[in-house]
N, C-alpha and C positions, 0 to 999 in steps of 0.2 A: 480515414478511420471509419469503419463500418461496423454500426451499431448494430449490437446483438439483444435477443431477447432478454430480460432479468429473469435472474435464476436465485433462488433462495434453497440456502444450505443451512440445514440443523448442525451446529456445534456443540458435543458434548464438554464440558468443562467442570473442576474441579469445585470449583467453589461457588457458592449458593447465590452468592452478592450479582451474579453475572446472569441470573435467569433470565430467560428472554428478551434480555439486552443485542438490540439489533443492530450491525455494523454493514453499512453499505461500504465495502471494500471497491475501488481502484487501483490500476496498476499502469502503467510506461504507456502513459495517451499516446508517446511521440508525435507533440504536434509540431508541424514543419509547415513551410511557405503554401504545401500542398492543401493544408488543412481546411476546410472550406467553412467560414464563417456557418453558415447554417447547419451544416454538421456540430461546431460546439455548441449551438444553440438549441439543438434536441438534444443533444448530451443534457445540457446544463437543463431543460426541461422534463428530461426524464428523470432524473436527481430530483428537480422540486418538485416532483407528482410521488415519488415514493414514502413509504414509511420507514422512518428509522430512527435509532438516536445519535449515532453520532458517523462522521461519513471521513474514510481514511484512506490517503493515496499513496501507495508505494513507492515513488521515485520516478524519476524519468515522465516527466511531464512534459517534455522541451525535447525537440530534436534538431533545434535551428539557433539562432541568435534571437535575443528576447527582441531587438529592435524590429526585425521581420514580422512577428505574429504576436503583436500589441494588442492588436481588436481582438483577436480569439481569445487572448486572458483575459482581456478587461471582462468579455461576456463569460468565463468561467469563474470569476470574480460572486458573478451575479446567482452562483448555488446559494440559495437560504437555509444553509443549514451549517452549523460548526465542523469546519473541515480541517482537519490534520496531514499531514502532510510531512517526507523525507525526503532528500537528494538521492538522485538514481546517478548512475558513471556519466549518462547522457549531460544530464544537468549541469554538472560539474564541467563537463568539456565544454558546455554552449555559454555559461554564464550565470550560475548561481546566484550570485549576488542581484544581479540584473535581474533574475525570476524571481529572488525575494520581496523586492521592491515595487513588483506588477501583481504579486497575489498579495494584494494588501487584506483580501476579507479571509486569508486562510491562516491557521496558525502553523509556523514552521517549526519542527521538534528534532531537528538535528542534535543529537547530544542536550536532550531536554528533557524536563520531567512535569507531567501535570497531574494535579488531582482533577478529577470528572464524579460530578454527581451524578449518580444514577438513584432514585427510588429513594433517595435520603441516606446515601449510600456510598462511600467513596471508592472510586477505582483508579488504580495508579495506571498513568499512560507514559512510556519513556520508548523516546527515536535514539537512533544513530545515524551519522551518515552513512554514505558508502563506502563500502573497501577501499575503492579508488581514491577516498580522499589522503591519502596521505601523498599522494604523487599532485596536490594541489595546494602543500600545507595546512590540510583542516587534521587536528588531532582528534582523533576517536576516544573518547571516556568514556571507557568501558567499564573499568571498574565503578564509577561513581554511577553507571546505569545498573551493573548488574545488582549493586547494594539498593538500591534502589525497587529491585523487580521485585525484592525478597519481600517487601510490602504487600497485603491480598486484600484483594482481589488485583494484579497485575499483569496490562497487556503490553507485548513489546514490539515493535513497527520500526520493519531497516528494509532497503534494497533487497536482496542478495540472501538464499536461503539459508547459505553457505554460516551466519548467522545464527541460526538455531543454537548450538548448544549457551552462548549466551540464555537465551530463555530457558533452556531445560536446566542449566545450571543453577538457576535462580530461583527453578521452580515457579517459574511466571505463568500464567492460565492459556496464554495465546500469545503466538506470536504469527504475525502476517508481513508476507513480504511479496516480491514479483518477479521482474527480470528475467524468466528463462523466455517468454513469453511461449511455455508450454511446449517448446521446441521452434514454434513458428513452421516448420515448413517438414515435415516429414519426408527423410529418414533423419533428418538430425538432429533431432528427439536422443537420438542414442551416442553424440557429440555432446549432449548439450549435459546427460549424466556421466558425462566421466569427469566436469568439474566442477559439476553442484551437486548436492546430495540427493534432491527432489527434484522432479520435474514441474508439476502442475499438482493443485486439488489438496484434499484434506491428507494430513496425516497426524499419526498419533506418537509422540514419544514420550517417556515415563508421564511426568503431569500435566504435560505440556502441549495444545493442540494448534496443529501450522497449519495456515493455510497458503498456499504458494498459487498467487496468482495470473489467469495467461493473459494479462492485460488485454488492453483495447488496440494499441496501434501496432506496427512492424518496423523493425528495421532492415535497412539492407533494401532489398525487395517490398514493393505494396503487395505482398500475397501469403496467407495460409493457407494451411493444408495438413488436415487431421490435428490441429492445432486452433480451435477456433478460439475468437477474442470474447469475453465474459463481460457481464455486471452481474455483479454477486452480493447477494446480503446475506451476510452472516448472522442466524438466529443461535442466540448460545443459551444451553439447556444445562441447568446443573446438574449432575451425574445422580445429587442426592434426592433429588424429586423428579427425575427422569418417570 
């Protein structure tokens, strides 16, 4: 996992409640046996040097068996700051249950919903698992999420972009996800959109603003290519005091 510079992205957004509300977004760390103890220990230190208020990981945190790479959670454990958290496909295959049990300081929102204060403010946060779970027995409630989005100020946080019209449906403010990891390895960038809808980075549809991000780790291969790995904080800008 080769730490990249932080990058902060302006997010325009629908509703006022969400002004300069800032999300430090993560995506598919895939940490594996490879993972090198000091490596999550500047992760998890560049995390506690930043400014934000609330810090959100897309899936795919795990690329091994939780029993393998105990120390490296325990020390991601140690981010001081309210971390949210979904199941990625990875997760599911390595041991979900077993990653819930080792991030005891993050809150897991697989088919969840919370209220978050912001400014004296509430904004609805609702996960899903991953697609993949239905070939592991996890049911996806969806509907009880998407009624749920209809609530506003509302962001929605799943795996897999693929996802999106849940939140446009819902008219939700944001939704953020990850898994393409931006193609990873150029040219298949152009494999990776024939069965996801986006690749990487911001986009805009009716109310609703995605950000699809290219995570930190690789799978397959340790290598990128015209595909670099992100830390991203999301600064979101009401449209109406823009």
């Amino acid at each position: 996992m080769t730490l990249p510079k932080t990058q902060t992205i302006e997010v325009f957004v629908e509703n006022k409640k969400l002004h300069n509300l800032k999300i430090l977004h993560l995506s598919d760390l895939h940490i594996t046996k490879k993972s090198t103890i000091t490596g999550v220990k500047e992760l998890v230190d560049i995390c506690n040097n930043l400014q934000f208020d609330l810090l959100v990981i897309t899936g795919d945190i795990i690329d091994t068996k939780v029993k393998n790479i105990k120390e490296q959670l325990q020390i991601l454990n140690t981010i001081k700051a309210q971390v949210f958290y979904i199941s990625g496909n990875h997760d599911l295959v390595y041991g979900l249950e077993d990653l819930k049990k080792e991030l005891t300081n993050f809150t897991f929102m697989d088919n969840k919903c919370k209220e978050i204060i912001y400014k004296n403010e509430i904004i609805y946060l609702a996960g899903l698992p991953d697609r993949f779970s239905k070939f592991f027995g996890i049911k996806r409630d969806e509907k009880i999420i998407k009624d749920y989005l209809k609530n506003e100020p509302s962001i929605f946080i799943s795996h897999q972009p693929k996802d999106y019209k849940i939140a446009t449906k819902s008219s939700s403010c944001l939704f953020l996800c990850g898994h393409t990891h931006g193609g990873q390895i150029f040219p298949f960038h152009y494999l990776v959109r024939l069965v996801q809808p986006f690749l990487a980075g911001l986009i805009y549809k009716e109310k609703t603003a995605i950000y699809v991000n290219r995570g930190l780790g690789t799978w397959g291969v340790d290598f990128r290519y015209k595909a670099p790995s992100e830390i991203t904080i999301l600064k979101l800008i009401a449209k109406s005091v823009k």
